[in-house]
VEXKOL-19077 format. One line per field, with one value per residue (C-alpha): x negated, y negated, z. Coordinates in Angstrom, 2 decimals, padded with zeros to 5 digits, always signed. Layout:
% VEXKOL-19077
east [X; ...] .
north [Y; ...] .
up [Z; ...] .
% end
This chain:
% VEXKOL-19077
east [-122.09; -120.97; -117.34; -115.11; -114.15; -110.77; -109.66; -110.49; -109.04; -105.72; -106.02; -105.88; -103.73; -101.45; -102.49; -101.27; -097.91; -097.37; -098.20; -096.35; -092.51; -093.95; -095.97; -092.29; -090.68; -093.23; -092.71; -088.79; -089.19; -090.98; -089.37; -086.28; -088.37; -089.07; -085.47; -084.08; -086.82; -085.74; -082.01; -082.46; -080.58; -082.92; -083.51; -084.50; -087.23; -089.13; -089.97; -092.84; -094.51; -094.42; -095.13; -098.02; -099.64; -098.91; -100.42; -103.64; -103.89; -102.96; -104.28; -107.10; -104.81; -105.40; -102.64; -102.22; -104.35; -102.22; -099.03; -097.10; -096.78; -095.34; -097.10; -100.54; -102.12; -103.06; -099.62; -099.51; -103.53; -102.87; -100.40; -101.89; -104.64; -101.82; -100.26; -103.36; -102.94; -099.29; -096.66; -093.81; -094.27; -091.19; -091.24; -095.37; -094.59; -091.93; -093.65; -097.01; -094.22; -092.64; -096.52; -097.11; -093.78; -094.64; -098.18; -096.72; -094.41; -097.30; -099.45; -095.97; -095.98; -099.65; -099.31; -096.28; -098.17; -101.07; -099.49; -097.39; -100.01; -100.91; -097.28; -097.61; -097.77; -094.49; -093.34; -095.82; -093.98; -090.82; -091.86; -093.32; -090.53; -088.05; -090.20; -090.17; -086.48; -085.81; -087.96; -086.59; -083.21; -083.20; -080.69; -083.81; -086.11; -083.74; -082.55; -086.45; -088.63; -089.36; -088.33; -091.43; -092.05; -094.52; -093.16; -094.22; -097.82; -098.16; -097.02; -098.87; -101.81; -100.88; -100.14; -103.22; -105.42; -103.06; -104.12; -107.55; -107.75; -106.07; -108.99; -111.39; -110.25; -111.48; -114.96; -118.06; -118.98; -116.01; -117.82; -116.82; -113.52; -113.06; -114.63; -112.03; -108.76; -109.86; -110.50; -107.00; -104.68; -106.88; -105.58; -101.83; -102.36; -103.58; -100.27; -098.32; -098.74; -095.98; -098.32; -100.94; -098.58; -100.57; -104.18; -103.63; -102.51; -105.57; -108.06; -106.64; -107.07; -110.74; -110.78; -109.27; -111.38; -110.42; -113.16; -113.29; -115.13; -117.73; -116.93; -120.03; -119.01; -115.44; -117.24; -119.03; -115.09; -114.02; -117.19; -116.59; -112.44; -113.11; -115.58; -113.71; -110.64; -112.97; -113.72; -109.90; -109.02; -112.06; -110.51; -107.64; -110.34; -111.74; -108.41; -107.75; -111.33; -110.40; -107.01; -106.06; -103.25; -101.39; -102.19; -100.87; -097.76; -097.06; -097.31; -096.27; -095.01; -092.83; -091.36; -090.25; -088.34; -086.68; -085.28; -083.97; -082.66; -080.24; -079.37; -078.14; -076.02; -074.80; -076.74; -076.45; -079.85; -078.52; -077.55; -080.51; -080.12; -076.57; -077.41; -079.46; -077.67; -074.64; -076.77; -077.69; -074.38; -072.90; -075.85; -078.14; -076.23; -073.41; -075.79; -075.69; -079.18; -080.90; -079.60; -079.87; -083.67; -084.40; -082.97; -084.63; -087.96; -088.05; -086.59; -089.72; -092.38; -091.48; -090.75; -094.48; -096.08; -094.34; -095.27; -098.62; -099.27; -098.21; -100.74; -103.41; -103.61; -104.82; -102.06; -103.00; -103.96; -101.22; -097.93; -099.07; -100.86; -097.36; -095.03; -096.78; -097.11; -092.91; -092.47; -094.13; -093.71; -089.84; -090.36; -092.03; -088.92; -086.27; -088.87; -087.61; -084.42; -081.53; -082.35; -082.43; -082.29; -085.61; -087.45; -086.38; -088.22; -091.57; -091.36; -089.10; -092.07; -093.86; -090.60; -090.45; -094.33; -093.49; -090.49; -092.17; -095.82; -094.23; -091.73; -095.35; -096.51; -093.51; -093.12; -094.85; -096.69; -094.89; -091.92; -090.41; -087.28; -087.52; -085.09; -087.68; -087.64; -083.86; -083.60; -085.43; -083.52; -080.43; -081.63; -082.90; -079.77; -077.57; -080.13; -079.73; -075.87; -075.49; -077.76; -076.80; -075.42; -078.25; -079.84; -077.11; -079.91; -082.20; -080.70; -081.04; -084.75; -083.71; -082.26; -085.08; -083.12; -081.11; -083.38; -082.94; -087.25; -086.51; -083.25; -085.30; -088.08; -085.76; -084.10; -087.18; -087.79; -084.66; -085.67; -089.02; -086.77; -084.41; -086.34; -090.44; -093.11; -093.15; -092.54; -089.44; -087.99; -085.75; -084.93; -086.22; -089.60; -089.89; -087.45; -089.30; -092.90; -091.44; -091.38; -094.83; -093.17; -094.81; -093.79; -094.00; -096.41; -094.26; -091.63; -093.56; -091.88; -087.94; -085.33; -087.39; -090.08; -087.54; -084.61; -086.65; -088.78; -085.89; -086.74; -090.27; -091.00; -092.47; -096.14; -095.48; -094.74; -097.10; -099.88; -098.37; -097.84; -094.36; -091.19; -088.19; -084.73; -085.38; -088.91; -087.44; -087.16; -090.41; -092.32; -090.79; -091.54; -094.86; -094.20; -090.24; -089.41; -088.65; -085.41; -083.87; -082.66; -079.61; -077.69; -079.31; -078.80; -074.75; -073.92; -076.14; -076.21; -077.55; -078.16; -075.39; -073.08; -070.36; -072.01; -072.63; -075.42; -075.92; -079.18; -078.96; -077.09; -079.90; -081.51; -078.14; -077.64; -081.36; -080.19; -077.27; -078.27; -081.47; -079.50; -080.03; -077.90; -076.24; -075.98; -074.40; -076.44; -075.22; -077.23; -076.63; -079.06; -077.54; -074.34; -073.38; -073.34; -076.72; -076.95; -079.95; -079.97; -082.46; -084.07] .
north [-092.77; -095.32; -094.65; -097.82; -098.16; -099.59; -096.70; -094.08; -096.56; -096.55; -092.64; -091.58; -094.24; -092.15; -088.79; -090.41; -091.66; -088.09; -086.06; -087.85; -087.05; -083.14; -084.48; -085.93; -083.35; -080.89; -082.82; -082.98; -079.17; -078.77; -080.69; -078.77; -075.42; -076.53; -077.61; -073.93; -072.47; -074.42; -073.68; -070.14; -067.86; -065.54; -062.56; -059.50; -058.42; -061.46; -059.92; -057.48; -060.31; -063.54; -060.45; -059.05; -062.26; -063.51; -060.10; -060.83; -064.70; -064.04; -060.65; -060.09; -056.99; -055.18; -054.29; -049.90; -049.25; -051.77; -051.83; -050.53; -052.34; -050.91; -053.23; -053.96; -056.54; -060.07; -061.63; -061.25; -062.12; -065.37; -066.39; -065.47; -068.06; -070.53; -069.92; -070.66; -074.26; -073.87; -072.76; -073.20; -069.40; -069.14; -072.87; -071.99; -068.96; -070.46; -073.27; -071.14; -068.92; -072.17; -073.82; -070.26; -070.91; -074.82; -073.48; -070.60; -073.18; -075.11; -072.16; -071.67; -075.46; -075.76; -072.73; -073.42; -077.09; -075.15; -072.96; -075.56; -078.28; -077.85; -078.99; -082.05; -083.45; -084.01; -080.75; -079.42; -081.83; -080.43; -077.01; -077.09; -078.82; -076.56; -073.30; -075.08; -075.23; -071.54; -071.22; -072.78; -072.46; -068.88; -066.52; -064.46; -067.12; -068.98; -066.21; -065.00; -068.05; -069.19; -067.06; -065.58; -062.27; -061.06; -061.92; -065.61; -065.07; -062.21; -063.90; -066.64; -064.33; -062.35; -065.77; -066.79; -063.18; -063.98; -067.38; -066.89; -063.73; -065.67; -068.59; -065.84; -065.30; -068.89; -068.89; -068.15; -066.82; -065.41; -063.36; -065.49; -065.99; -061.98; -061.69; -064.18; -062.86; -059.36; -060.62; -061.97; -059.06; -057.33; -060.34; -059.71; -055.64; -056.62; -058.29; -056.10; -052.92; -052.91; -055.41; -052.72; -052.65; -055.68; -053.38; -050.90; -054.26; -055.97; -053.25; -052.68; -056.63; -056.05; -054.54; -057.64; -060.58; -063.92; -061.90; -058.46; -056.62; -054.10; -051.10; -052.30; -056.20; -054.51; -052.41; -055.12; -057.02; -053.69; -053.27; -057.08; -057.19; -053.61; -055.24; -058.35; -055.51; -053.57; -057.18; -058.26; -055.16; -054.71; -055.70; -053.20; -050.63; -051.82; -051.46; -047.61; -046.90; -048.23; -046.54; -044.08; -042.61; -045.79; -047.33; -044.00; -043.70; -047.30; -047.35; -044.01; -041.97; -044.73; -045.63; -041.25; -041.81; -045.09; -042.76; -040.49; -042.98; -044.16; -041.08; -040.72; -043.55; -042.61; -045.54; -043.35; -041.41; -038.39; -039.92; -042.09; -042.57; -043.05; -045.51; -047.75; -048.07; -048.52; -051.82; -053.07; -052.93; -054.76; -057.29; -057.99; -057.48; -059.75; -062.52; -064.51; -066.29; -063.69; -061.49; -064.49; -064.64; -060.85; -060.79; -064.16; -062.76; -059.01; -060.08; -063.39; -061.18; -058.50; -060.92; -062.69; -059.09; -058.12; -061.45; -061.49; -058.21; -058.40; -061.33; -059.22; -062.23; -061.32; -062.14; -064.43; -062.44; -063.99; -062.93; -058.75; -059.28; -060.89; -058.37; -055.91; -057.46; -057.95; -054.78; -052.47; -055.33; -054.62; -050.85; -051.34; -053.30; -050.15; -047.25; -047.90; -046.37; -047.96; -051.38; -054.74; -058.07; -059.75; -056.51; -058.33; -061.61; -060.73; -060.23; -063.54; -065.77; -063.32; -063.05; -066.90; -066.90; -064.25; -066.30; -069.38; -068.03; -066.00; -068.89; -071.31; -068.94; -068.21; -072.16; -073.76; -076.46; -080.04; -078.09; -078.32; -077.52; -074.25; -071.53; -070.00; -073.16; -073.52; -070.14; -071.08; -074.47; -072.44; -069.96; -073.17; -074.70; -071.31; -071.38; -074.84; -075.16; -071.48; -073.38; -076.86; -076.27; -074.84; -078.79; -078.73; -078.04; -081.30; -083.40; -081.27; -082.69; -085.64; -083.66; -081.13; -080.23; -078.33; -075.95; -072.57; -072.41; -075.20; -073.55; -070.36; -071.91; -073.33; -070.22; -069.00; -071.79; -071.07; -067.84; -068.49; -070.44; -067.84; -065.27; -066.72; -064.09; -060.52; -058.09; -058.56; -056.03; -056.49; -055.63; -059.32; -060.47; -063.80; -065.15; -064.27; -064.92; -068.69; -069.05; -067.53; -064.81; -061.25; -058.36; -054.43; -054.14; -050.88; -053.35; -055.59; -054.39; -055.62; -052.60; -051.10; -048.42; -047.98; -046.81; -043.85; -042.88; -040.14; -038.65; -037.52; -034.78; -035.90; -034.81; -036.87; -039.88; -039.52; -039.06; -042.32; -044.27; -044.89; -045.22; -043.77; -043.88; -040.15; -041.57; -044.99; -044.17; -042.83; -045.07; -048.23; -046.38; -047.67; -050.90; -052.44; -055.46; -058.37; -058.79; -057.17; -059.23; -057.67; -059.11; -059.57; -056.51; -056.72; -056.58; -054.32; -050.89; -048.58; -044.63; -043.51; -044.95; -047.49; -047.99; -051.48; -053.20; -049.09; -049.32; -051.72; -049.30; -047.10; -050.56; -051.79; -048.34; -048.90; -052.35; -051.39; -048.09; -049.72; -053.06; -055.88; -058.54; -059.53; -063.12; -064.20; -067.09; -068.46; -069.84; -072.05; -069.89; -066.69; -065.16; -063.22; -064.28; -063.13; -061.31; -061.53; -058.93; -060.20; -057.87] .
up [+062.84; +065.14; +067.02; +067.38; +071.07; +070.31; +068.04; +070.84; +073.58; +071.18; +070.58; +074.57; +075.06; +072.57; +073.78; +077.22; +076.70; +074.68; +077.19; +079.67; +079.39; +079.99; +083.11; +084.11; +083.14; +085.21; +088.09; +088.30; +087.69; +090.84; +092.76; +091.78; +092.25; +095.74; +096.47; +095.29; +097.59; +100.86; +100.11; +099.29; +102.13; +104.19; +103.08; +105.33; +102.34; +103.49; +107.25; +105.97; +104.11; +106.84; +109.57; +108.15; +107.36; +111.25; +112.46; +110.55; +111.49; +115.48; +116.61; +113.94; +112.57; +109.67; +107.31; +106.93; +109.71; +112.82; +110.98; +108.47; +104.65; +101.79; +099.25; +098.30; +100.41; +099.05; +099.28; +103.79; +103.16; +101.31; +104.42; +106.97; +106.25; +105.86; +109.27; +110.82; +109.76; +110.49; +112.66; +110.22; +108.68; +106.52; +105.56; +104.75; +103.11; +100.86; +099.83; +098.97; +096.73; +095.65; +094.38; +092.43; +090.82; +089.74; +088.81; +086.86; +085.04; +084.12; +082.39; +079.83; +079.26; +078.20; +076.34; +074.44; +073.93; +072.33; +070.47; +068.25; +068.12; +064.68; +063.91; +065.64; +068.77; +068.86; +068.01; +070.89; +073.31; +072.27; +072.51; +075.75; +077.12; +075.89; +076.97; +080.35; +080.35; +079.74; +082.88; +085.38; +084.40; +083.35; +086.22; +087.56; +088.33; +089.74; +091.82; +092.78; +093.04; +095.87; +098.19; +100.62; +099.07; +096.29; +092.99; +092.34; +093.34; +091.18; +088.23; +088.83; +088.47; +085.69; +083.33; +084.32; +083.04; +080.13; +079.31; +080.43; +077.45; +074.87; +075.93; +075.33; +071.64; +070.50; +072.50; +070.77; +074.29; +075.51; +078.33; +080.94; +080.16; +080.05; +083.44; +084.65; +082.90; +084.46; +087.89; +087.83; +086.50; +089.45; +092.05; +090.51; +091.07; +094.35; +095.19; +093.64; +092.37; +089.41; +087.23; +086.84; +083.71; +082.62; +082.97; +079.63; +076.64; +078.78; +078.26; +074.41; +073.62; +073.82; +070.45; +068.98; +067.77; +065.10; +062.98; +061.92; +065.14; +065.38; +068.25; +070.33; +070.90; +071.33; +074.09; +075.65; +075.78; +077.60; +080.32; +080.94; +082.00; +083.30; +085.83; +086.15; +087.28; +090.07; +091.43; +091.53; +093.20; +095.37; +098.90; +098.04; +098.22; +101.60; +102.98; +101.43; +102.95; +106.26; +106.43; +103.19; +104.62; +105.87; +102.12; +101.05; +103.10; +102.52; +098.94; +098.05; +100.93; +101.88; +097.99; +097.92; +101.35; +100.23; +097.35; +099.52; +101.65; +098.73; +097.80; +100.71; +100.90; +096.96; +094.95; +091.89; +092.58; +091.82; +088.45; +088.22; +084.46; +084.35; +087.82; +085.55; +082.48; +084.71; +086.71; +083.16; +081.98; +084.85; +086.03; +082.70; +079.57; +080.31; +080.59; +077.18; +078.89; +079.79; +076.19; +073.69; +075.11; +074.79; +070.80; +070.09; +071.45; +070.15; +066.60; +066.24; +067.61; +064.93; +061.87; +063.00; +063.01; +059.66; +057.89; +059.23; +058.11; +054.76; +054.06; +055.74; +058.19; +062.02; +064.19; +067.09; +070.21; +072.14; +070.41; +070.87; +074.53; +075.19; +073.91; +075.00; +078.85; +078.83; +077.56; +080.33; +083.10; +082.10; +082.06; +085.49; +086.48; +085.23; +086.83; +090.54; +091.92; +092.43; +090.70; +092.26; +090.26; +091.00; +089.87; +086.31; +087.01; +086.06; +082.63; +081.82; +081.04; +078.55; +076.61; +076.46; +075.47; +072.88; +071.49; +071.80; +070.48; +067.16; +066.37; +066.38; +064.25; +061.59; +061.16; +058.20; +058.70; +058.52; +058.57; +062.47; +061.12; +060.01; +061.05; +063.98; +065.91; +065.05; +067.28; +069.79; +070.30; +070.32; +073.05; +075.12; +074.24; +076.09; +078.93; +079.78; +079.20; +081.88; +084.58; +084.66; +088.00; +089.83; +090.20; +093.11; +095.88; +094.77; +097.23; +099.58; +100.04; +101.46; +104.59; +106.13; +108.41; +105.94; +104.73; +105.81; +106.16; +108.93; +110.45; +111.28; +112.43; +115.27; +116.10; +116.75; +118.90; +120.94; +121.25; +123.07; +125.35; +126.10; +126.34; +127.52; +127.57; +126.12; +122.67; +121.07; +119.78; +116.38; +112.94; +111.91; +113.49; +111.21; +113.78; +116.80; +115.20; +114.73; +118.37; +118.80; +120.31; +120.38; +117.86; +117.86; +115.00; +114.11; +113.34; +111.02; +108.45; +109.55; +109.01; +105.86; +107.66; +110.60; +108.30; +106.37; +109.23; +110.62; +107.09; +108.01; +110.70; +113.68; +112.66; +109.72; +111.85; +114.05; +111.55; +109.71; +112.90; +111.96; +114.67; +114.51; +115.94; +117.49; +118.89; +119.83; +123.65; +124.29; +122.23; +124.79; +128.02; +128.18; +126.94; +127.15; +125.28; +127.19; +124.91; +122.17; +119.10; +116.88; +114.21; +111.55; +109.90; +110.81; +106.94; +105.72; +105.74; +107.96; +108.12; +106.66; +104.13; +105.13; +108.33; +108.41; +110.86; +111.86; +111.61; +114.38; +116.70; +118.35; +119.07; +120.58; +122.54; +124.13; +125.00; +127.07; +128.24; +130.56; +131.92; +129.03; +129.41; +126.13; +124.76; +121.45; +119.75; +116.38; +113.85; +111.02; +109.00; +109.78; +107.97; +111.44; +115.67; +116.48; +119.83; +122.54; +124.92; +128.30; +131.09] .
% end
């Protein structure tokens, strides 16, 4: 049968000028993506992540063993191959965050595209669009993205073992595509350890199939992402080999102590139930975004599963691998103690896939209109209305010179100037690292290893290689900083509670008490007058 050339010429010509107001729409996201990263303020939780990676790249370091780091690896791993290429760390770091953000975006618009095809291309447009919108405006990912710690990449990585297995389901050969989803929910483990969540609906999707499946191809599914897991998580295990009890004390040790440590400064962990349900109360229930997304999703994923099984219809893989992802990703996010916002940003996008996936699935064919997709515009319709202010930072690209990546990149530069050769020794070693400046790898970790270790007995310490304020004297006898940078904790809390920039203090008292010369340096960066204190 021959195929007229000007018909297909005509139908990607179509396809083309369809697709493109989500390209456009893709690419103002990013660039507004981007523009939120570089405007976001520093945060001290970004230290461990820029340090670690700088340790690796520079002095060949290797993360448990050399220095202390209280997450699993591949986030400081992915960066420090980036600062080899470049000095700007946090402006490097935040973009890499920033490009797992965009690329994260782009897995819910294909498969919110895919999912309402069979309505119509123009529905799928729609969709997609509008599943893109309750991304980048929702609170959370606002508030998260971006910044140059390990919750973009992650996600990036878990979307993409969740596309990869809902790929599977339609492949006659789906081996492959196994292999690859597991390999990647081993890469998201291996950046963060909460999204092991995503291992047990992974493991339990083998058993599902768009045909009625005997146990042994069910088996083979299991064997295959099992393996695909090992190999994700593979350079994890090097690292435990090489050094079990940093990985332990870093990821477990280290998560007990932080519990301790806000006990002790009263962040409801006595009451650590009544702690959380006060937090969602106050920071996630008030939210008509964040709420109108959480009904929307719960109530189509359940009137999909109902429907579907009343016809005796299989329900497409994606609408139960998604609930059940956002469900223990968001059980994940309420086990730590106290609660912090971004622990909530992980499962946003598998709610909107859920949403998104069971309203495709609820609406009748030729029928767009139905009350699913009604919902759904209503929930985009509350997300986009509560962040139409957050496009504030886009023209903030015009001006580098404004972002906060840049700003610290410069004060480390003034820094090198002030100071020339030697360790630093501070609370915040991004800073110093920017001027090529020299860290104590102790301290690769800003205030967060330095504020628990008092908690452990010495032979604790010194079996973990950890510092503490009781050790800090001793430890510098051998090897005194050329300067000591303070400040940057000056509004946060230190050992005790009230005591502001106290965790500072013993660094301050070492200053003074062997003849460093204090200068104050402000920075347009930093919230407080930052103080340099010179042999």
């Amino acid at each position: 049968m021959s195929v007229d050339p000007g018909r297909t010429e005509s139908g990607n010509g179509r396809r083309l000028l369809l697709a493109l107001p989500i390209l456009v729409f893709w690419a103002v996201s990013a660039a507004w993506m981007f523009s939120r990263a570089m405007s976001q303020p520093f945060s001290h939780d970004e230290n461990q992540f820029v340090a670690a990676g700088v340790l690796i790249a520079r002095d060949g370091l290797v993360p448990y063993r050399d220095f202390p780091l209280h997450h699993t690896p591949y986030q400081p791993a992915i960066y420090s191959v980036l600062f080899r290429l470049s000095d700007h760390l946090l402006l490097a770091a935040r973009a890499a965050s920033s490009l797992s953000g965009m690329l994260a975006l782009g897995i819910v618009l294909s498969l919110s595209w895919r999912a309402f095809r069979p309505s119509g291309r123009p529905a799928a447009g729609l969709a997609a669009i509008g599943s893109g919108l309750l991304f980048v405006t929702n609170p959370i990912i606002a508030y998260t993205s971006g910044r140059a710690w390990n919750h973009d990449l992650p996600l990036l990585f878990g979307l993409s073992a969740y596309a990869l297995r809902c790929l599977a389901d339609s492949r006659a050969a789906p081996f492959r595509w196994l292999l690859a989803s597991g390999i990647c929910c081993g890469l998201a483990l291996g950046t963060r350890l909460s999204f092991a969540a995503l291992i047990l609906p992974l493991l339990l999707s083998s058993f599902t199939s768009t045909t009625a499946m005997p146990s042994r191809q069910g088996l083979k599914n299991l064997t295959v992402i099992t393996l695909g897991l090992g190999l994700g998580i593979l350079p994890v295990a090097v690292l435990v080999l090489l050094s079990p009890s940093g990985f332990y004390f870093g990821n477990v040790v280290y998560q007990a102590l932080n519990s301790v440590y806000r006990e002790l400064l009263l962040h409801w962990l006595g009451h650590a139930l009544r702690g959380k349900v006060v937090y969602l109360q106050e920071e996630i229930l008030p939210n008509p975004v964040l709420v109108s997304l959480l009904l929307a999703s719960a109530g189509l994923s359940l009137v999909a599963a109902v429907r579907f099984l009343r016809t005796r219809r299989r329900l497409p893989i994606g609408i139960p691998l998604a609930v059940g992802f956002w469900i223990l990703l968001a059980a994940g996010s309420l086990a730590p103690t106290p609660l912090w916002y971004q622990y909530f940003y992980a499962p946003i996008p598998f709610l909107i896939l859920a949403m998104v996936l069971s309203a495709a699935a609820l609406i009748e064919k030729d029928s767009p209109q139905s009350l699913p997709a009604v919902l759904v515009a209503f929930v985009v319709l509350v997300s986009v209305v509560a962040g139409k202010n957050q496009m504030t930072t886009i023209p903030g690209l015009v001006d580098p010179s404004s972002w906060i990546p840049m700003q610290v990149h410069q004060a480390g530069e003034e820094l090198a100037l002030r100071i020339g050769e030697g360790r630093v020794l501070t609370l915040a070693p991004v800073v110093p690292l920017e001027g090529n400046l020299r860290i104590y790898e102790e301290f690769a970790a800003g205030p967060f290893t330095w504020r628990v270790a008092h908690l452990l007995s010495a032979e604790k310490r010194a079996a973990y290689g950890v510092v503490s304020k009781e050790d800090l004297r001793a430890y510098l006898e051998s090897d005194p900083p050329a300067a000591v940078v303070t400040g940057f904790e000056a509004r946060n809390e230190g050992f005790v509670r009230g005591e502001a920039g106290g965790v500072e203090e013993p660094l301050i008292t070492y200053a003074s008490e062997n003849g460093y010369t204090p200068i104050p340096l402000d920075f347009d960066f930093a919230p407080n007058t930052i103080t340099v204190w010179r042999r």
